[in-house]
Residue frames as a rotation matrix with the C-alpha (Angstrom) as fourth column:
UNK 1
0.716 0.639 0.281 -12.62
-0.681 0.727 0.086 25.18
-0.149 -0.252 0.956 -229.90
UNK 2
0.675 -0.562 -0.478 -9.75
0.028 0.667 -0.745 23.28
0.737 0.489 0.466 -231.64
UNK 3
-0.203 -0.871 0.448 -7.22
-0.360 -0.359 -0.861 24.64
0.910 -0.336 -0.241 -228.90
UNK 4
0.108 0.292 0.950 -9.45
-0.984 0.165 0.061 23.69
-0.139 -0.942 0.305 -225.92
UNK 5
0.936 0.336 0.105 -10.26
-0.348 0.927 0.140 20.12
-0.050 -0.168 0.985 -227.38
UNK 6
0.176 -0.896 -0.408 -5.98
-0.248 0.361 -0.899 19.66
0.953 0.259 -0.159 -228.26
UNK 7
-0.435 -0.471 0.767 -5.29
-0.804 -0.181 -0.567 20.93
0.406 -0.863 -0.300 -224.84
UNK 8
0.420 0.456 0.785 -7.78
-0.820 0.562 0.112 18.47
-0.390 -0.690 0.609 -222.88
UNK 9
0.967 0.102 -0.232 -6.16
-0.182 0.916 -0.358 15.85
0.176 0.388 0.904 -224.80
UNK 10
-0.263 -0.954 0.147 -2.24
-0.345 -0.050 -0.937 16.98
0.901 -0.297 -0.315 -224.03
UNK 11
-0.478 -0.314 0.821 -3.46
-0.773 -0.294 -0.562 17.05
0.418 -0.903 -0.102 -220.38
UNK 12
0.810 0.581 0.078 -5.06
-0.586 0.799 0.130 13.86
0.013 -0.151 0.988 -220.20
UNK 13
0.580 -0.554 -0.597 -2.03
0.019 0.742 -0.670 12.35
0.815 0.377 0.441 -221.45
UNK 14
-0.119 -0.992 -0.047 0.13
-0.087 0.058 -0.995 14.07
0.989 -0.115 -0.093 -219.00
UNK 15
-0.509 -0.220 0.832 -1.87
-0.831 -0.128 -0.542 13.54
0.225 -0.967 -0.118 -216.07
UNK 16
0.919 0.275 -0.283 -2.14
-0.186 0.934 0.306 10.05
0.348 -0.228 0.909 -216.68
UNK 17
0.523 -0.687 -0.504 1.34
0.433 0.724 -0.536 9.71
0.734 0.062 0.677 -216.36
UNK 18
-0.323 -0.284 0.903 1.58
-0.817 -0.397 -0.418 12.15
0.478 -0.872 -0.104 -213.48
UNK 19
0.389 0.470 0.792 -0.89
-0.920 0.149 0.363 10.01
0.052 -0.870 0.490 -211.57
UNK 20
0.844 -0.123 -0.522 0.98
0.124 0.992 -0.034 6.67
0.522 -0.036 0.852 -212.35
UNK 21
-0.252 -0.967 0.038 4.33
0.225 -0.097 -0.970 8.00
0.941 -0.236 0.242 -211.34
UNK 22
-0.325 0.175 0.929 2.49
-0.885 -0.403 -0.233 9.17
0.334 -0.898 0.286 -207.83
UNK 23
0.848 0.529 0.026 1.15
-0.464 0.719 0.517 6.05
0.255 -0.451 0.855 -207.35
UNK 24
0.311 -0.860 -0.406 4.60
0.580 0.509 -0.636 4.20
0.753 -0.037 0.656 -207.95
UNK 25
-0.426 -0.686 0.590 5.96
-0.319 -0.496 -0.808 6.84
0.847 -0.532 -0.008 -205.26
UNK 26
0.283 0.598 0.750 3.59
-0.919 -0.055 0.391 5.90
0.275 -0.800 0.534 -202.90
UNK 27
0.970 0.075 -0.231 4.73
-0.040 0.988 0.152 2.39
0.240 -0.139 0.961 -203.37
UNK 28
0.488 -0.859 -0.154 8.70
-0.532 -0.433 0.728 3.72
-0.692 -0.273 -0.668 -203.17
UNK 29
0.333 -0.650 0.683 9.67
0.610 0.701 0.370 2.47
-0.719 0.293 0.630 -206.78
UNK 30
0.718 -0.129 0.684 10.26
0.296 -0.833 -0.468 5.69
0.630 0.538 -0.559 -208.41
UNK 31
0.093 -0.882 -0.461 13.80
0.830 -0.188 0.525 6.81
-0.550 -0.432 0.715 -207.65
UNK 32
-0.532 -0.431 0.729 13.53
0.821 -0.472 0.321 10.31
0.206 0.769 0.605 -210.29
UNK 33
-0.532 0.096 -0.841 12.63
0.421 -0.832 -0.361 13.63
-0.735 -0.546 0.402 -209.41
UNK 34
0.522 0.701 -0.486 10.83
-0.050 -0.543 -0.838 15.96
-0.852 0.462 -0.248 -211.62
UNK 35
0.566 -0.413 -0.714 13.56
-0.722 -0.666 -0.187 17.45
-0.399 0.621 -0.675 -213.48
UNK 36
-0.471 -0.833 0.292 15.19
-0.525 0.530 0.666 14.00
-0.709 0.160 -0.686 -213.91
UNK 37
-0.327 0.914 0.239 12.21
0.230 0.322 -0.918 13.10
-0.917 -0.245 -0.316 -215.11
UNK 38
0.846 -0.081 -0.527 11.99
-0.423 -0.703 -0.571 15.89
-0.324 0.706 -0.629 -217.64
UNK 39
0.396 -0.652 -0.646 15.84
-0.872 -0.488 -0.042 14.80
-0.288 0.580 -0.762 -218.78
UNK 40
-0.392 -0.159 0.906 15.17
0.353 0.883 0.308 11.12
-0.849 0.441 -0.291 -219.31
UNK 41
0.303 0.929 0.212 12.41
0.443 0.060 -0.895 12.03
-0.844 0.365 -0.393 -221.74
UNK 42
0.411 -0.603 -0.684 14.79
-0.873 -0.478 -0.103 14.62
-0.264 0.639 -0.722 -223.45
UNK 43
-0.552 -0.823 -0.130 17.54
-0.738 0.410 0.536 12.07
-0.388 0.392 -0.834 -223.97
UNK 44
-0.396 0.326 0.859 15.24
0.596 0.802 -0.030 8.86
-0.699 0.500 -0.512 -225.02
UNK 45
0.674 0.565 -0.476 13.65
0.000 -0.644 -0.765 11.81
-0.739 0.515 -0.434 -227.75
UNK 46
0.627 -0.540 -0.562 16.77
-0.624 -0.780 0.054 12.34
-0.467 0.317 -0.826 -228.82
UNK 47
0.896 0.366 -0.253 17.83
-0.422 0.523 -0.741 9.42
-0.139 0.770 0.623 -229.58
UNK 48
0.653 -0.755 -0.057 21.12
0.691 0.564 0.452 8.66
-0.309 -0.335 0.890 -228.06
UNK 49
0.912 -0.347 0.216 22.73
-0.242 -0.884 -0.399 11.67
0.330 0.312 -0.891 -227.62
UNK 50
-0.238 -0.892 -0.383 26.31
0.632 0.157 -0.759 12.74
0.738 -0.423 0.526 -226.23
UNK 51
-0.144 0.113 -0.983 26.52
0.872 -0.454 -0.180 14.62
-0.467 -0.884 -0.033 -223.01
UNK 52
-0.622 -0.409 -0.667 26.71
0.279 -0.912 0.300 18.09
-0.732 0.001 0.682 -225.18
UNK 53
-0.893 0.441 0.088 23.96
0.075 -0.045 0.996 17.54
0.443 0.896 0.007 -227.26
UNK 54
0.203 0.754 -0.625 21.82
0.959 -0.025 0.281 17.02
0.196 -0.657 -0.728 -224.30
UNK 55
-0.329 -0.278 -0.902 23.38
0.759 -0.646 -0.077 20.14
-0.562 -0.710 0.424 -222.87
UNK 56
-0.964 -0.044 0.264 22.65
0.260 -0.377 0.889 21.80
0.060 0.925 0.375 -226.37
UNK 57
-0.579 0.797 0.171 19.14
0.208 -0.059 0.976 21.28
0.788 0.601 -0.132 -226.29
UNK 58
0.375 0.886 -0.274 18.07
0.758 -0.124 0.640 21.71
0.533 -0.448 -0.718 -223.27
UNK 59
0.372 -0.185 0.910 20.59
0.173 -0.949 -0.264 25.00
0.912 0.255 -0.321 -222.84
UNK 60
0.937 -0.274 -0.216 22.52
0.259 0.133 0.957 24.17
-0.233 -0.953 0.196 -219.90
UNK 61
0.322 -0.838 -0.441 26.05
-0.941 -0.335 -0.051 24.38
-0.105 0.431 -0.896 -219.49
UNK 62
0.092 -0.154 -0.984 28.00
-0.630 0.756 -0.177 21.13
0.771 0.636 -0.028 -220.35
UNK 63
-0.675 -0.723 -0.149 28.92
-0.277 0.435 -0.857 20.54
0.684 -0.538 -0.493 -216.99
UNK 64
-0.374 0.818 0.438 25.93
-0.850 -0.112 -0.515 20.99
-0.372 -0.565 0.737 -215.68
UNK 65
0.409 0.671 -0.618 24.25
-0.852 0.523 0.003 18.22
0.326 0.526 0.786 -218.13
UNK 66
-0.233 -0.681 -0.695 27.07
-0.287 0.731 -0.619 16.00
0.929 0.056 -0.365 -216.80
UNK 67
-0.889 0.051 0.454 26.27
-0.450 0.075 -0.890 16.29
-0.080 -0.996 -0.044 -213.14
UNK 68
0.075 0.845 0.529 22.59
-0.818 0.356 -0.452 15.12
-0.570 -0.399 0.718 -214.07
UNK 69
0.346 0.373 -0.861 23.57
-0.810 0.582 -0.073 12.70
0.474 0.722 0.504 -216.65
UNK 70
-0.718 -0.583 -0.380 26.11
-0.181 0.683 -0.707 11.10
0.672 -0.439 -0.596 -214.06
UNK 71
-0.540 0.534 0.651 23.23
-0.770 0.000 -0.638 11.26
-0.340 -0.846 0.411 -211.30
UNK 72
0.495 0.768 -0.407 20.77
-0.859 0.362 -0.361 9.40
-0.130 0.528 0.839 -213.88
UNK 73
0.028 -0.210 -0.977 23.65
-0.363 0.909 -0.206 6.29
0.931 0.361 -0.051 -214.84
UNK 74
-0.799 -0.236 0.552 24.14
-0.556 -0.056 -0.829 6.41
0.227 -0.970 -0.086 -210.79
UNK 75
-0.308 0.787 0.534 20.39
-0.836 0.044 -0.547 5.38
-0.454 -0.615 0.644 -210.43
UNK 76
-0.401 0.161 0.902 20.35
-0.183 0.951 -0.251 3.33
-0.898 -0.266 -0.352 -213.04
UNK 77
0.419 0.904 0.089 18.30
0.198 0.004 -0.980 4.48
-0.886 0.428 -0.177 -215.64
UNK 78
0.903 -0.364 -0.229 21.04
-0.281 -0.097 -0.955 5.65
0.325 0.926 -0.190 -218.38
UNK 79
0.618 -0.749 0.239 24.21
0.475 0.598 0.645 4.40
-0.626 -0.285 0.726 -219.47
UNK 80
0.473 -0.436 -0.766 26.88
-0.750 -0.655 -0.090 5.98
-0.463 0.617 -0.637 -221.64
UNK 81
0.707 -0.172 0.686 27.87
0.424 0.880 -0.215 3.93
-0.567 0.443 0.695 -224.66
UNK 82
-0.111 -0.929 -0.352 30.89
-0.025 -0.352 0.936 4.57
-0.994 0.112 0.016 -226.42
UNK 83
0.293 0.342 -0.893 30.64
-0.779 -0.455 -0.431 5.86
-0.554 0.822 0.133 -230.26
UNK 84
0.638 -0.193 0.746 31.31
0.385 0.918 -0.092 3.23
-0.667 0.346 0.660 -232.99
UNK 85
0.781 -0.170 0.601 32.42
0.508 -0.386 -0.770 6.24
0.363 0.907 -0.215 -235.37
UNK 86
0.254 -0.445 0.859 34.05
-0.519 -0.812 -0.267 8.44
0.816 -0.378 -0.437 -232.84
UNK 87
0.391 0.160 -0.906 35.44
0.633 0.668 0.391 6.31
0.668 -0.727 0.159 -230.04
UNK 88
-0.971 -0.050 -0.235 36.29
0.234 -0.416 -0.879 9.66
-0.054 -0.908 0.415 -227.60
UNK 89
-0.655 0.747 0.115 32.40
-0.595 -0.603 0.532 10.02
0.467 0.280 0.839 -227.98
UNK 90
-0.854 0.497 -0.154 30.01
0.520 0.823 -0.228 8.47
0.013 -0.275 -0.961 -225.82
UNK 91
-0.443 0.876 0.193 26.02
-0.504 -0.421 0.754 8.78
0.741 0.236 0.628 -226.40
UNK 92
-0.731 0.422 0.536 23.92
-0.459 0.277 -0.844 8.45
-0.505 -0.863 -0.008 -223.41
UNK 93
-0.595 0.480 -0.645 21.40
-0.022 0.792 0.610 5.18
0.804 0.376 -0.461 -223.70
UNK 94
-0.034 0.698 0.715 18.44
-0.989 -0.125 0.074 4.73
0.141 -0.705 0.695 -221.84
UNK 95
-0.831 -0.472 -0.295 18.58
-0.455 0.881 -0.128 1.38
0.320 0.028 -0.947 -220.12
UNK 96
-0.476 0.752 -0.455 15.48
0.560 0.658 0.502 -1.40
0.678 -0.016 -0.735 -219.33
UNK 97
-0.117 0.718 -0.687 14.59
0.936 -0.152 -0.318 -0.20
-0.332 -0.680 -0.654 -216.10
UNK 98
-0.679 0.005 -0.734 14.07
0.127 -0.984 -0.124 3.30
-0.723 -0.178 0.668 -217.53
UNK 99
-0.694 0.658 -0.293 12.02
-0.313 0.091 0.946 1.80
0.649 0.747 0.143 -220.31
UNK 100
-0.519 0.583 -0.625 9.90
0.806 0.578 -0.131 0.47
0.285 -0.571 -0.770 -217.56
UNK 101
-0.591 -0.156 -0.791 9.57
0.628 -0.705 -0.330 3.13
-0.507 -0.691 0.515 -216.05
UNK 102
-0.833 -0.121 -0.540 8.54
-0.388 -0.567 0.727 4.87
-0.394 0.815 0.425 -219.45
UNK 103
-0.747 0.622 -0.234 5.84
0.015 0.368 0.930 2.67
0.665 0.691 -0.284 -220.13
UNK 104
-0.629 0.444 -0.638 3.87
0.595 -0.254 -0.763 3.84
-0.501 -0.859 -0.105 -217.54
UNK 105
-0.535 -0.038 -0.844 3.22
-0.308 -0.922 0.236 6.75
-0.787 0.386 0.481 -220.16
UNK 106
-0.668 -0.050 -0.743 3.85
-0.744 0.078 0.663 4.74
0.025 0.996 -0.089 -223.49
UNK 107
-0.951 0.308 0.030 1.35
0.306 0.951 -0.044 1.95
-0.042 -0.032 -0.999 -222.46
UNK 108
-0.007 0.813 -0.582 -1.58
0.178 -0.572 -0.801 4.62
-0.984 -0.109 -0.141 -222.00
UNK 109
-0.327 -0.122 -0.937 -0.80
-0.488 -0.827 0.278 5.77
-0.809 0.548 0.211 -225.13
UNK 110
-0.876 0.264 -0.404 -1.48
-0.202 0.559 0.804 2.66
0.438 0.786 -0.437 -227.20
UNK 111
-0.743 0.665 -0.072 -4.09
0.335 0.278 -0.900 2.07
-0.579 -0.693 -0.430 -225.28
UNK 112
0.091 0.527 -0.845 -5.74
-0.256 -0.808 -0.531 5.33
-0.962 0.265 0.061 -226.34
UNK 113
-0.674 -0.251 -0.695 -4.36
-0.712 -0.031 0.702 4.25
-0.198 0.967 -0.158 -230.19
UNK 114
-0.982 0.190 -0.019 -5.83
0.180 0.957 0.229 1.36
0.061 0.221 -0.973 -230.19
UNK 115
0.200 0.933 -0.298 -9.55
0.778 -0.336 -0.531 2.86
-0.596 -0.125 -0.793 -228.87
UNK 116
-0.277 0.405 -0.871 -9.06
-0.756 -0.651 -0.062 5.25
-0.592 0.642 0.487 -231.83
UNK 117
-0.629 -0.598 -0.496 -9.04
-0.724 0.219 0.654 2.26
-0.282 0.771 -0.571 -234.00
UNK 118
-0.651 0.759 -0.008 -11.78
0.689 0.586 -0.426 0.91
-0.319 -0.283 -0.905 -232.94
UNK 119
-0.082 0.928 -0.362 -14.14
0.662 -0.221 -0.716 3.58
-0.745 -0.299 -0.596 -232.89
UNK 120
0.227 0.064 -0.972 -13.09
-0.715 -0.667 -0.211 5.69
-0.662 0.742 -0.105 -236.35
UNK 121
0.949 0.055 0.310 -13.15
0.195 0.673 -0.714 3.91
-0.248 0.738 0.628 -239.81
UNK 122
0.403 -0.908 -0.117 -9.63
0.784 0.277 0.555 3.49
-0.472 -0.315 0.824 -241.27
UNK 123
0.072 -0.170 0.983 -9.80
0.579 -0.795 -0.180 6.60
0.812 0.582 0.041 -243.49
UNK 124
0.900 -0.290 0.325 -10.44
-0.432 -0.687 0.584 8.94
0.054 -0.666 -0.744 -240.17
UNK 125
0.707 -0.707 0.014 -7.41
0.283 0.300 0.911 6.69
-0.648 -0.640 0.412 -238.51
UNK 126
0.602 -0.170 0.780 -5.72
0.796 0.058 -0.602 7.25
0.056 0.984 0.170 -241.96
UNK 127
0.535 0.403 0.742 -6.30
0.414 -0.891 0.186 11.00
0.737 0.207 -0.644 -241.73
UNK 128
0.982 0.116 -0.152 -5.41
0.147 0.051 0.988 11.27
0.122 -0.992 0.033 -238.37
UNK 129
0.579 -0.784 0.224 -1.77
0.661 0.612 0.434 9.91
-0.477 -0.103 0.873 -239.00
UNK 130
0.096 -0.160 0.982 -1.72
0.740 -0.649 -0.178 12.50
0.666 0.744 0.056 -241.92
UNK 131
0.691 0.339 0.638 -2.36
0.063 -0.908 0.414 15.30
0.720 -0.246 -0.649 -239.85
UNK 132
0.828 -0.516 -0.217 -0.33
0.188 -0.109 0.976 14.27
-0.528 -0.849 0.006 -236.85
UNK 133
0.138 -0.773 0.620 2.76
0.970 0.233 0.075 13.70
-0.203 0.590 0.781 -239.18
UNK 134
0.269 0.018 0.963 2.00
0.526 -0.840 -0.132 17.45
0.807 0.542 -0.236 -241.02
UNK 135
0.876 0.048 0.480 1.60
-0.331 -0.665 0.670 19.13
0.351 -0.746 -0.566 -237.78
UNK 136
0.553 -0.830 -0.067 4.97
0.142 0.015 0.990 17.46
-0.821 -0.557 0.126 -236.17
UNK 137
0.075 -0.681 0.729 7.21
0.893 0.370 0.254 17.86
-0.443 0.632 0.636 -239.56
UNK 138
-0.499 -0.358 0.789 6.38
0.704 -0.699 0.129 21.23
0.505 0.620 0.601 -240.97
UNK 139
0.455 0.878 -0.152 4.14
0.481 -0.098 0.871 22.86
0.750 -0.469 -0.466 -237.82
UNK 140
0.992 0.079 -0.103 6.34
0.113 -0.139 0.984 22.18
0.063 -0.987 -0.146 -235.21
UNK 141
0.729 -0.684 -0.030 9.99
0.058 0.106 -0.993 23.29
0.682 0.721 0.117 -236.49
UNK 142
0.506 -0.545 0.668 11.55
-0.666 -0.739 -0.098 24.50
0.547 -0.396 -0.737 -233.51
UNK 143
0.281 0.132 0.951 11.58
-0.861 0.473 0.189 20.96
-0.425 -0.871 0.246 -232.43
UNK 144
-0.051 -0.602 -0.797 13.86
-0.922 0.335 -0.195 18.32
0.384 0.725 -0.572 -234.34
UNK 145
0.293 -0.224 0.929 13.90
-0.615 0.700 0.363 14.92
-0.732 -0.678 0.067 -233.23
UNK 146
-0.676 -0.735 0.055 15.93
-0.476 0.493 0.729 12.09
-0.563 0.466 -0.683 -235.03
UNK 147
-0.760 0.291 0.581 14.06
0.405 0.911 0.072 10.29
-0.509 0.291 -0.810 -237.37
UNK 148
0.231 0.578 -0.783 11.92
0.015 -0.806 -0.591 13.33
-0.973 0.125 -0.195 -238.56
UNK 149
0.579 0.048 0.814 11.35
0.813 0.037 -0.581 13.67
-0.058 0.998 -0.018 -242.30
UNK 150
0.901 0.106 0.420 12.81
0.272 -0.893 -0.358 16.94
0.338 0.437 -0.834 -242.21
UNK 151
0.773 -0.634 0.008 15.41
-0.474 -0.570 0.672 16.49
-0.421 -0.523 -0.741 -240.13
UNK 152
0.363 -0.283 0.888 16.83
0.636 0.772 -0.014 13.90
-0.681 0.570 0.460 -243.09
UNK 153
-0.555 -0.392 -0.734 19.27
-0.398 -0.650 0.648 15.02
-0.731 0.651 0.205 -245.47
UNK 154
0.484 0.858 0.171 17.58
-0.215 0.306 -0.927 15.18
-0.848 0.412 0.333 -248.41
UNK 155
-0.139 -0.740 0.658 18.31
0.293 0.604 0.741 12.49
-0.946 0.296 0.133 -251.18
């Protein structure tokens, strides 16, 4: 029961933001393909990678990650910012119009937050926060993202 009701809730999310991104094609302001699609989402996760961290994680070769990160600053949507710490290092940035883009998604999503908050008392909403947290921090290990408790050196 717990698996069916997660799932119907994963796939709600993602096929709200399928059906917005079809609509936006229909209108011809989507310029991103599936898979480009898939490797904004990686890199704004990540948190300003470099080109080889992207390539890292999502197990390409480097050159390969280059050909789609250069395709992606081409269109518009990322830029490559040179390191303050390392200056032969640049970390790919997601730029405005790719946050646009992106809130197609991230705007459903508060939505939906916001109609939990309403309808559960602030313990459930509380709870909720608890659980999500547990389940991404010590649940879901195989998956690091930047800002994770765990993925902090510990002080």
């Amino acid at each position: 029961m717990l698996n069916s009701a997660f799932a119907t809730v994963y796939s709600k999310f993602k096929l709200h933001f399928y059906q917005k991104v079809f609509s936006r094609l229909q209108g011809r302001e989507a310029s991103l393909s599936a898979v480009e699609t898939f490797c904004m989402e990686i890199i704004q996760a990540l948190d300003r990678p470099t080109v080889n961290e992207f390539a890292t994680f999502v197990q390409i070769s480097p050159p390969n990650a280059a050909y789609k990160v250069n395709s992606l600053i081409q269109k518009g949507y990322l830029e490559k910012v040179r390191s303050d710490t390392d200056r032969r290092e640049y970390h790919l940035v997601v730029t405005q119009k790719y946050e646009d883009y992106y809130n197609i998604s991230y705007g459903y999503l508060t939505e939906v937050m916001e109609r939990i908050k309403h309808r559960f008392s602030e313990d459930d909403v509380r709870r909720l926060e608890e659980m999500l947290t547990i389940i991404s921090d010590e649940l879901m290990p195989e998956i690091a993202l930047p800002g994770d408790r765990r993925s902090q050196p510990e002080a």
